[in-house]
C-alpha positions in Angstrom: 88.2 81.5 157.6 85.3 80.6 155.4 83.6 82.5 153.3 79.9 83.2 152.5 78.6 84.5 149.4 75.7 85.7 146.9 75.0 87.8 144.1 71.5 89.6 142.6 71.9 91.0 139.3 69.3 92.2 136.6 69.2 93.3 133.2 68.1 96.8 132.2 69.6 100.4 132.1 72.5 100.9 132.8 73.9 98.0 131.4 75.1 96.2 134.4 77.1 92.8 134.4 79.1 90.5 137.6 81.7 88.1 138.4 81.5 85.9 141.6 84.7 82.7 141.5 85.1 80.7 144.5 87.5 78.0 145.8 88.9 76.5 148.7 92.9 75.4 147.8 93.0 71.5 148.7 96.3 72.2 150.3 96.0 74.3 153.7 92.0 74.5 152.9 92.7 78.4 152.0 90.1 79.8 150.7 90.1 81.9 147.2 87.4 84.4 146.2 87.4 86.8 143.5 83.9 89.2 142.7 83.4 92.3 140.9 80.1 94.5 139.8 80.5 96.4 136.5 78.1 99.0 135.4 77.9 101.1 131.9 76.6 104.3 130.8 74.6 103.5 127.0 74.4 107.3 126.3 78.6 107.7 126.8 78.7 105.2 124.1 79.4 102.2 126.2 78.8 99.2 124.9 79.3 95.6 126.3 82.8 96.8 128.4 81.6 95.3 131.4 80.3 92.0 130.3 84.0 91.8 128.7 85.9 93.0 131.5 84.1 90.0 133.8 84.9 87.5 130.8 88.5 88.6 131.2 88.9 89.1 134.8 87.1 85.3 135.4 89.7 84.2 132.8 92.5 85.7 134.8 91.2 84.0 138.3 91.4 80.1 136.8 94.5 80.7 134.5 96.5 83.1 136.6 95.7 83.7 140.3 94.8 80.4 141.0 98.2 78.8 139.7 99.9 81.3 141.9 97.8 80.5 144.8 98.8 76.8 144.5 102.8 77.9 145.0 102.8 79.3 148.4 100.4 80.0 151.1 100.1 83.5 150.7 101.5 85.0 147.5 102.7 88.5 146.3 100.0 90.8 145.5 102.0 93.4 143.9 102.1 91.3 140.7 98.3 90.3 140.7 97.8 94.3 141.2 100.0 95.2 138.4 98.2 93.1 135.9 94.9 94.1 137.0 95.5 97.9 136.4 97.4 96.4 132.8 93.4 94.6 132.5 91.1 97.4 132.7 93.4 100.5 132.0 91.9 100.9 128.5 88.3 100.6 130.1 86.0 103.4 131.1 83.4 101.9 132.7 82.0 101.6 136.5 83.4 98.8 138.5 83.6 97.6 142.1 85.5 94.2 143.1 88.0 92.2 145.4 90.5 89.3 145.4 90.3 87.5 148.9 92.9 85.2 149.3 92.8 83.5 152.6 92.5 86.8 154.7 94.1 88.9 153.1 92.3 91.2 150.3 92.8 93.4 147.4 90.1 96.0 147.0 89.5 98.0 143.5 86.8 100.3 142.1 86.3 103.0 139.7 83.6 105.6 138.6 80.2 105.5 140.3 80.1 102.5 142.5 80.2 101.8 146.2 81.4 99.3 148.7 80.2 99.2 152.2 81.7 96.8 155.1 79.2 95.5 157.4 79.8 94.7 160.9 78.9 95.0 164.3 79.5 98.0 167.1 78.5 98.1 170.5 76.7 95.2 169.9 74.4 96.9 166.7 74.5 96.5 163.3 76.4 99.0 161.3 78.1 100.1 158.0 80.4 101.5 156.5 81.2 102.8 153.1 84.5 102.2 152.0 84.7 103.3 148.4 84.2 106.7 146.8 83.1 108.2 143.5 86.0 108.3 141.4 86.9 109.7 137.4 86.5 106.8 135.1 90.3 106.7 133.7 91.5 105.7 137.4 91.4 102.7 139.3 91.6 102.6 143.0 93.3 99.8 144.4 93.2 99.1 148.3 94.9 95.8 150.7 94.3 94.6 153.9 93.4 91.7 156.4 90.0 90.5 156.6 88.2 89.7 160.2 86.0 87.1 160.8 82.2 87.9 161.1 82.0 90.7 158.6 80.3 91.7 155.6 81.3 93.2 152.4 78.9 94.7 150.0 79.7 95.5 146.2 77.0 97.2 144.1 76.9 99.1 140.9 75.7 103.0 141.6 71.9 101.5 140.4 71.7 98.8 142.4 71.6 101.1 146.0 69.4 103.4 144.5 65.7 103.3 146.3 67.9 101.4 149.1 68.8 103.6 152.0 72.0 102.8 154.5 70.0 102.0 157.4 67.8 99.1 155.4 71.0 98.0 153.6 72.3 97.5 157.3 69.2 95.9 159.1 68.6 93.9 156.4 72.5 92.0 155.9 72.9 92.4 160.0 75.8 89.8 160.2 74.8 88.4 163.6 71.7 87.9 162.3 72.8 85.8 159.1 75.2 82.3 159.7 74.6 80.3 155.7 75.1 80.2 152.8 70.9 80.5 152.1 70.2 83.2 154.6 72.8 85.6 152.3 71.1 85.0 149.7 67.9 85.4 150.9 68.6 88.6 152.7 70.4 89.8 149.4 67.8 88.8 147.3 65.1 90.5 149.2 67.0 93.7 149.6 67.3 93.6 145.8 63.8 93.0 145.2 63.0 95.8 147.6 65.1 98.2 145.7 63.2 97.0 142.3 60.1 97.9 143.6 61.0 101.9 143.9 63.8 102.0 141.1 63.6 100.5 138.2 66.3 99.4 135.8 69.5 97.3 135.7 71.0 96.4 138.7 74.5 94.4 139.9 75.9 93.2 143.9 77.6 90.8 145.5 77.5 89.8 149.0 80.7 88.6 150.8 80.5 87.3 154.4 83.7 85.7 156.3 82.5 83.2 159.2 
């Protein structure tokens, strides 16, 4: 499985801040991806939480996932999980993100946020949300298998506003999209798009497995 990947990101109110790590294990050519959207709320008293928490959580990928990547082909997540909720349980800002290791994944979000999975049915584009609003104080933490020839969508509450589902989904139509420069054109142009009716800060990443 490879993946395919972006990011648009913008400063303004709400604070927002990303992480996007990539790397394909020499061994076994497995490939490694780690991404996650944070967004604050100034008038709550928030102040820089997200720019830290993506410091950290980077920090975590090269010193800590990686390394137990490298032991066997597909490691524990349990562990991983339990130190991610140890990360962030102190935290009360918005945040949206996933650990992809080979095809297997580890989705986790919190506050006002969303992640939609892109795909095709019957032949159409469509999407799907697959994240809800949740308190602050709570992560929400979410595993699976990832299928080729879909789409994963992370963006802070700001970043979908002036965006509506059926342009988000005609616009990152994965049939439609097979590099590395057409995600990030088609990302970068739904994000402009958005700009242009809302402004203000604005975070998302664009996964795509081929």
């Amino acid at each position: 499985m490879n993946f395919l990947t972006s990011y648009h990101w913008n400063e303004g109110k709400p604070t927002t801040s990303l992480t996007l790590q990539q790397v394909t294990r020499q061994r076994g050519r497995m490939p490694i991806v780690m991404a996650c959207v944070c967004e604050e709320d100034p008038s709550a008293g928030e102040q820089d939480m997200g720019e830290r928490f993506c410091v950290q959580l980077t920090n975590w990928f090269h010193e800590c996932v990686l390394k137990r990547c490298s032991r066997t082909k597909k490691p524990e997540l349990d562990a991983l999980k339990a130190e991610l909720m140890q990360m962030e349980e102190t935290a009360c800002f918005s945040l949206a993100g996933i650990l992809c290791v080979g095809e297997r994944f580890l989705l986790f979000y919190r506050g006002k946020q969303r992640i939609c999975l892109l795909n095709s049915r019957f032949l159409r584009p469509n999407l799907k949300e697959l994240s809800v609003n949740t308190a602050k104080s709570a992560i929400v933490m979410e595993e699976g298998l990832l299928q080729n020839k879909v789409g994963l969508l992370f963006g802070t509450e700001s970043f979908y506003r002036g965006i509506s589902g059926e342009e988000i989904r005609d616009c990152l139509a994965v049939d439609a999209i097979r590099n590395e420069v057409q995600v990030s054109r088609r990302l970068e142009e739904l994000g402009r798009f958005g700009e242009d009716r809302w402004s203000g800060g604005r975070a998302a990443v664009l996964i795509m497995t081929r």
